[in-house]
N, C-alpha and C positions, 0 to 999 in steps of 0.2 A: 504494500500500500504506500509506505514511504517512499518508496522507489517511481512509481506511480505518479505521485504527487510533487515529488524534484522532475522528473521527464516532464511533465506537464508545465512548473512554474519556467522549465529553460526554454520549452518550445514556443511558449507563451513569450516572454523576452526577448529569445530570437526573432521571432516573427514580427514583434513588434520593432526591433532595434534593426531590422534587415526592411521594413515597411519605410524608417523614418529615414535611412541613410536612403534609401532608392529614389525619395524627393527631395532630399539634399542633393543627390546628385543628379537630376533631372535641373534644379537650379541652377546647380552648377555649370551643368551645357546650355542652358540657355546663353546664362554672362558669357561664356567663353565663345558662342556661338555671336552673340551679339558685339562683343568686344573686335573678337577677329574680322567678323565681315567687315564692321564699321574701322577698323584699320587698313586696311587691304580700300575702303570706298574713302577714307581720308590720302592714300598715297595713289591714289589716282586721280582722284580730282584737283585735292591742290594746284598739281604743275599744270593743269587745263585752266583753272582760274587766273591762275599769276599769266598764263599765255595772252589774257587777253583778245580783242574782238576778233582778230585776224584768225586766232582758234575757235574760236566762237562760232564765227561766222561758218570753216570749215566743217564741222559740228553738227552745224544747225542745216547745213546743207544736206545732209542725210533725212531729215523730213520729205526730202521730195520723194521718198519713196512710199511714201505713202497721200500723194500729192498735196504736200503743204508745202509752197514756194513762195510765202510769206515771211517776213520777219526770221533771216536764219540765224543772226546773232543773237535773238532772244532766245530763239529754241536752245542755240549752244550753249551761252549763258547760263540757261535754263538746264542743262544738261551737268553742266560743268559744276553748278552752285549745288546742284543738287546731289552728285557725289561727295562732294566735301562736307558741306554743311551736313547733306541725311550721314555723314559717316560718324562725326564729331556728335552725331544725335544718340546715334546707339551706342556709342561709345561709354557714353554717361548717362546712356537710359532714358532718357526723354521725349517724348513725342515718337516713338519708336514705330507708330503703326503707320500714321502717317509717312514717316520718312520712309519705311521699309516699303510703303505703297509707290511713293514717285520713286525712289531705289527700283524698284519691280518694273515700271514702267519702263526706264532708262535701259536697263537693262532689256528689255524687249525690243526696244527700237535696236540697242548694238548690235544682236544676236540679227537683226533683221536685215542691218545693214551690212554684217560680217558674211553672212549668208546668200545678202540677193550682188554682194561685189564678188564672189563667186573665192571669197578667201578659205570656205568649206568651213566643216566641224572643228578641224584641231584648232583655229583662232576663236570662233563661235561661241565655243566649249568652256571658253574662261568668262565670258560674259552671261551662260547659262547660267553654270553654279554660280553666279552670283546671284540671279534673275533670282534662281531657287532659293537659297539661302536668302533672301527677300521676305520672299513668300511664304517664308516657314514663320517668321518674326510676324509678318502681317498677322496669322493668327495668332503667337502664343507671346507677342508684346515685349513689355522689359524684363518680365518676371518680377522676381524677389526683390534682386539688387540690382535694382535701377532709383532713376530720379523719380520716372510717371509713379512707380508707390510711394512715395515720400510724398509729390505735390499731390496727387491724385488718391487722397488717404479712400476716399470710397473703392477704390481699386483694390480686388481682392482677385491676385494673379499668386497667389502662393502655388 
């Protein structure tokens, strides 16, 4: 019976102490999940933004593929602010759906541009997994350790 009843209190223990590390560690890939992308979209947009419009404008010239031949600096602009700033976003957890959403978008136009300039998959392919890793953030946000649960205390992403 004693026997019994120790297998029981450890199984009980474990299970709970193997329950609580498994969402500590699902936490845990979030931040890192969110930390890395949002570095990897910090060190690529940067040197787009400091390029200025002549990048820009290069940039925003990839809209015509989906016939926008309006305003290409803006799009570039647009493109370029939105790597750096959505990276420095997730970096520190803030507004993470948002930015992981025009991140997402960015990344759809590359992958389209990479693809319809006939540069194939192996260039494509780096602006996919990013597209993805977007989109993974679009639903599951900052998590634990970000800024949106600090400022957004109604937010319950535990």
């Amino acid at each position: 019976v004693q026997t019994c009843a120790l297998r029981s209190l450890y199984n009980n223990i474990l299970i709970k102490c193997i329950g609580f590390l498994r969402k500590e560690c699902v936490k845990m890939g979030n931040l890192i999940l969110r930390m890395g992308i949002g570095l990897l979209f910090i060190m690529h947009g940067y040197p787009k933004v400091m390029a200025g419009p002549e990048r820009w404008e290069a940039l925003g010239n990839t809209m015509q593929g989906f016939g926008i031949k309006f305003a290409p600096i803006l799009w570039g602009a647009a493109a370029s602010f939105s790597e750096f700033i959505g990276g420095v976003l997730l970096v520190i957890g803030l507004l993470v759906r948002p930015s992981a959403f025009f991140l997402f978008v960015t990344m759809g136009v590359a992958v389209h541009m990479h693809l319809s300039s006939g540069q194939g998959f192996d260039i494509a392919s780096h602006a996919m997994a990013l597209g993805v890793a977007s989109l993974s953030l679009i639903f599951s946000g900052a998590g634990k350790y970000g800024l949106d649960r600090i400022i957004f205390k109604g937010s319950k992403e535990d």
